[in-house]
Structure formats: structure tokens, C-alpha cells
Steps between C-alpha positions, in 0.01 A plus 500: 500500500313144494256419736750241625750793591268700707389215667888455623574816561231561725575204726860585472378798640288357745783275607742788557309690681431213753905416494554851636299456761717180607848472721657295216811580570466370905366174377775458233717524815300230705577284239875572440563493899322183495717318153828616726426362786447762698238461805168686451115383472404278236358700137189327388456440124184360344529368161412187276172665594176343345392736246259304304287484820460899478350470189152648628733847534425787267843665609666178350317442195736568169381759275816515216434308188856479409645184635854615654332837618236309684774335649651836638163600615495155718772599673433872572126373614638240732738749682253742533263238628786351772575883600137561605432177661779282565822721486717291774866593493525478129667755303363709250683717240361743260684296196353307227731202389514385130605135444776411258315330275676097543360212356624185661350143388634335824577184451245327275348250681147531550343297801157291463274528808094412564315822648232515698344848434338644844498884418826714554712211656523183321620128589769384261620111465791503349612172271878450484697605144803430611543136591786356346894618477437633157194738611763732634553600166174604418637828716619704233758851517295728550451796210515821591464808307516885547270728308681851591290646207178401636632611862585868364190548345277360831799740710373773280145491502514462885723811550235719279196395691684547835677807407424766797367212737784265588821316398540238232793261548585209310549166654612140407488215761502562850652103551281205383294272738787202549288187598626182337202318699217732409561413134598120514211393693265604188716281306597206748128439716510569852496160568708330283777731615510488839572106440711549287705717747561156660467209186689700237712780668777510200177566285366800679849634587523478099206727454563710742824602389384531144261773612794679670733513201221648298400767751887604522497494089202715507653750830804526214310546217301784692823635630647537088190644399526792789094394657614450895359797727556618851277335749644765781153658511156457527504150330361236698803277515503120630186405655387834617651823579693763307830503437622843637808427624900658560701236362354481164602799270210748436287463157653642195305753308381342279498239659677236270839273467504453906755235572299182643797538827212851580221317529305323748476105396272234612410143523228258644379140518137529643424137386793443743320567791452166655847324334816436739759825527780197294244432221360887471915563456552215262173592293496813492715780732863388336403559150299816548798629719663480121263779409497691789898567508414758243340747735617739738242418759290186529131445628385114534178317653136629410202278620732184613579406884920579541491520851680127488688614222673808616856310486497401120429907454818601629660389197300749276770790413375854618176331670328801612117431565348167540100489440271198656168343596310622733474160643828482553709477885552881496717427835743287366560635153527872709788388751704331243 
């Protein structure tokens, strides 16, 4: 066995043992009593968490050479590391999950930006590459492509090293991040956008939608090739949370060719935050509701004030969480 190998197997090891220890199966319940709408406390989940700041931590330095091992070892370090320190509500399961391996080119169109470098968090000015009609164009089908050969032999190798320790399942995607806004404001400057919301609405409306028929070519195109995955687990779904939940059906073993109509979708418009509830459903919320009719469930909103906006929501099909700024009038978005 490599010296890669034994170094997963005895944090797999490591891991279990501190799993076992854990009421997994009463948080996994928080969560699902919580995605019905049942009434019980609130489950805390921390993620997005800042790892390059723990970089002074011997527990989290990498010690695999090979590349997509090391990136196994990542994830067994971090749990082990949130277990002992930071283990909130969050679920823990003695499984290691193998990734179909999915190339995707998105859609083609790189952004240009100026950076201001300031350590782990940079400032990025973004210059606009789509400014005319024809720019839309530049956004290209997306390619997508799945190596099942490649898959089998990762599947493989991770079910000899593991053998004895824990599970190996297979998994494709667990939904995609569905934010027309996050990716045209690289492409369209912050400011140059926002007036064109109001000097050249046919314009945006004409980029916006073009964004929306690719991501529903590319939800298709993943659907024919067999890639979506179950998100009714311990996948943070949406803005935050897992997606344990009753009305979804449970994950497949393997967990592969799930119908998009049993899984959680989701949708936001942070650079929205400060536009009018009409113009945020003009811009934006009408053509991503294209996308999110796929879904079974729905989660919209991430760091964005909707407290104002609560109305336009109702028209989201299977809206079942809503996610929003802390700054936000918790009092009025509650009661309505």
C-alpha cells in the first residue's frame, strides 16, 4: 500500500471513530423537521468556512502527493477538524463520496477584471465584455462530457483503500449553483449594468434570457448523460442548510440518473439587493423561474435584502426556503 493509502485510511479511521461518537441520526432529523415545516429550534450549520486562514494548522496540512487523493484527504481532514471544534448541527456520515468525473466548459466567455491583491481576499474591477446586442453570443452551449472510464477506475481505487473502514458511493451533481447575476456581472461591470437596467432594458432582458436557455440546455444535457444526484442529504442546498427533507425521494444507491423533479433547486440575485421588487422581477426572478420549474423544491435569496420582495416570491413553484441579509427587516419579511 502507498504512503498515500495509509495516510487515508488512517484518517478514515480517525474520522469514524469520531462519527460514532456523534447523534447523526438526531441531527439528520433537525434538519428534515425543519425542510417540512415542522416547528422545532433552529439547526446551525457553519460552512463556506475560511480555510486558507487555518493554514498555521498541522492537523490540516496535506500530506498525499497524488493530486485527486490529496483532494480526498482535504475533505476527511476538514470533517475531522469541524467534529472536534466546530461540529454545530451538521451531519456526519461514515461515507466517502466519489465524483462522476464531468467536464463542463460552461459557457465560454471569460470575464476581464483589474485585481487588487491584499492576501486571501482580493478586490476585483470588473470591465464590461458584453456591451453590444451581438456580445450575447459570445455565450456559447456549453460542452459537457462524461468520463465513466476514468470514474470506475477513481470508484475503484477508493473502494480498496477504504475497504474495512467505510462506504464508497458514487455521486454526480447534487444540483448546480443557478445564479444568472453572479456570472453576468463578471461580464457586464457592476456599473454599467445597473444603468442599463433602466437605459437599455430590452438589452439586458436579452442577456439574461440567453443565460437561461443555456443553463436549461446544459440541465438537459446533464439529464441525457445520467450526472444529476440526490441533494436529499447532507448537501448544503440553497444558501445554507441541508437538504434532508420528506417530499423529495430518498438518494438512489448509487446515487445517479435522479430526475431533476427530486431535487432541491435554487436561485438568487444578490446584486439585486438595492433594485425595486418590478425591476428585480423583470431582470432577473421571471427568467430564472424558467430554470427553477425543473425542481421539486426551490430555495431562493442568499446575501440580498427580500424582506420588500416577499410578494414577487410567491410566484416561485414549490418555494420552500427563502435565505437573506442579515440587514434585512426580519419583522416584516417573518409576518408575510
Amino acid at each position: 500500500m502507498s504512503k498515500d493509502q495509509e495516510i487515508l485510511r488512517e484518517l478514515a479511521i480517525q474520522r469514524k471513530n469520531l462519527i460514532e461518537g456523534m447523534d447523526n441520526a438526531v441531527r439528520a432529523k433537525l434538519w428534515r423537521d425543519i425542510n417540512d415545516l415542522k416547528v422545532t429550534r433552529s439547526p446551525v450549520c457553519i460552512y463556506q468556512v475560511p480555510w486558507s486562514e487555518f493554514s498555521d494548522r498541522e492537523e490540516l496540512t496535506l500530506q498525499c502527493d497524488d493530486w485527486f487523493l490529496k483532494s480526498i484527504e482535504e475533505k476527511l481532514r476538514r470533517d475531522i477538524y469541524q467534529i472536534e471544534h466546530f461540529p454545530g448541527d451538521m451531519v456526519f456520515l461514515n461515507v466517502i463520496e466519489c465524483p462522476a468525473v464531468v467536464y463542463d466548459s460552461n459557457f465560454g466567455l471569460a470575464n476581464r477584471e483589474e485585481i487588487i491583491r491584499s492576501g486571501h481576499i482580493n478586490s476585483h474591477h470588473f470591465l464590461p465584455v458584453i456591451n453590444e446586442p451581438e456580445d450575447i453570443f459570445k455565450m456559447k452551449e456549453a460542452v459537457v462530457i462524461y468520463n465513466k472510464e476514468e470514474t470506475n477506475r477513481r470508484l475503484e481505487l477508493l473502494g480498496n483503500i477504504f475497504s474495512g473502514i467505510c462506504q464508497v458511493k458514487l455521486v454526480g451533481k447534487k444540483g448546480l449553483w443557478f445564479t444568472p447575476w453572479d456570472y453576468l456581472i463578471y461580464r457586464t461591470g457592476v456599473t454599467q449594468s445597473m444603468m442599463d437596467l433602466i437605459e437599455r432594458p430590452d438589452f439586458v432582458n436579452s442577456y439574461v434570457s440567453r443565460y437561461v436557455d443555456l443553463s436549461i440546455n446544459r440541465l438537459e444535457r446533464y439529464r441525457e448523460l445520467g450526472i444529476w444526484s440526490s441533494n436529499n442529504d447532507n448537501t448544503i442546498v440553497g444558501s445554507g442548510g441541508y437538504g434532508y427533507v420528506s417530499d423529495l425521494g430518498e438518494p438512489p444507491d448509487p446515487n445517479m440518473d435522479v430526475p431533476t423533479q427530486q431535487l432541491w433547486g435554487c436561485g438568487n440575485a444578490q446584486m439585486f439587493s438595492e433594485v425595486s421588487p418590478d425591476m428585480h422581477w423583470e431582470f432577473s426572478l421571471r427568467h430564472e423561474i424558467r430554470w427553477l420549474q425543473n425542481f421539486g423544491l426551490n430555495y431562493y435569496g442568499c446575501c440580498e435584502q427580500l424582506h420588500m420582495k416577499i410578494g414577487i416570491l410567491d410566484r416561485i413553484p414549490r418555494l420552500r426556503k427563502v435565505s437573506m441579509s442579515p440587514w434585512a427587516n426580519l419583522d416584516v419579511a417573518r409576518e408575510r
